[in-house]
N, C-alpha and C positions, 0 to 999 in steps of 0.2 A: 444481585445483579451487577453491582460496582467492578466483582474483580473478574466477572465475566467480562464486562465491558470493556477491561484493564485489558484483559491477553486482546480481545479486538482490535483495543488500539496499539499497543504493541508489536503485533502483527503484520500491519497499515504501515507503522513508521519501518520495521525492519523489510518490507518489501521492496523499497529503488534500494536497498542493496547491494542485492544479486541480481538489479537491473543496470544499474551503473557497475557493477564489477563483470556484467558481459560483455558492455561494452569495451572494458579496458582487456577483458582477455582476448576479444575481436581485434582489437587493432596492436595487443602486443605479443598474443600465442604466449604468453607465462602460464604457467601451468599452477601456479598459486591464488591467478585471478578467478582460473576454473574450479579451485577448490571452496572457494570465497563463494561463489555462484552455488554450486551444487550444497551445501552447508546450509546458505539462506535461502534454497529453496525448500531446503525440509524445516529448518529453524519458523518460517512464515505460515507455515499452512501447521504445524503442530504446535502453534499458538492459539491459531483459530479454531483449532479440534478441542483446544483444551476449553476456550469460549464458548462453543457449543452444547458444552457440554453443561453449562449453566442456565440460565435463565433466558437467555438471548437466544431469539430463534433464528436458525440458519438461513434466513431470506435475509434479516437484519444483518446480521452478524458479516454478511458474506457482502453484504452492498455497503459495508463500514467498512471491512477490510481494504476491499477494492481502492474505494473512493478515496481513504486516505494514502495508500500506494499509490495513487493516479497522482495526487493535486502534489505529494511529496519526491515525485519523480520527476515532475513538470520542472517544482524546485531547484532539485539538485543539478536536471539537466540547464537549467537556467544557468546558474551561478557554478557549475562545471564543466558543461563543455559548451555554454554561449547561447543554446538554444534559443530560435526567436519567442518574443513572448510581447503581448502585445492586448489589447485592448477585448479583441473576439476571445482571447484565448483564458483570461478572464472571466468572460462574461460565460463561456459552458465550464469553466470549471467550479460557478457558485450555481448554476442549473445541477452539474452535478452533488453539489453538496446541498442545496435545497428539498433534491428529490429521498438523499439518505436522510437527512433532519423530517421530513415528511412520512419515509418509513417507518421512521423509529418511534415516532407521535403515535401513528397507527398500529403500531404493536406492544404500545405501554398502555 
């Protein structure tokens, strides 16, 4: 289950990739930033395919994935492009990570 878990989280971190590389090809029309986007969006989900394919059931797997692409996006658009961040925004992103730590209890 460990290296299941690995491509899961692997996955999670390579997702604000091709979140923050659309937003750079929105606002600059480079056509490298659209190749970066379309790259990690098959690099991120054939991570998770490969996770699936282990021990980890695809309800966990997929509410792992998410969640670490959510709270890691939050990040990056923090400390790249300013995004407000703030006290509420906080508090649903450990709801969010509660409720995956909670799935994942109930399916070990």
């Amino acid at each position: 289950m460990d290296l299941a878990f690995g491509w899961v989280v692997l996955a999670g971190l390579l997702e604000p990739v091709w979140v923050v590389s659309l937003k750079r090809y929105n606002s600059t029309h480079q056509y490298r930033w659209g190749a970066v986007v379309v790259l990690f969006m098959i690099i991120g989900p054939a991570c998770l395919s490969l996770a699936t394919g282990g021990d980890i059931p695809v309800s966990v797997a997929y509410a792992v994935w998410v969640s670490i692409g959510t709270v890691m996006t939050v990040a990056v658009g923090r400390y790249v492009y300013y995004d407000p961040f703030d006290g509420k925004t906080v508090l649903f992103l450990g709801m969010i990570l509660v409720g995956v730590v909670g799935l994942y209890l109930l399916e070990g």
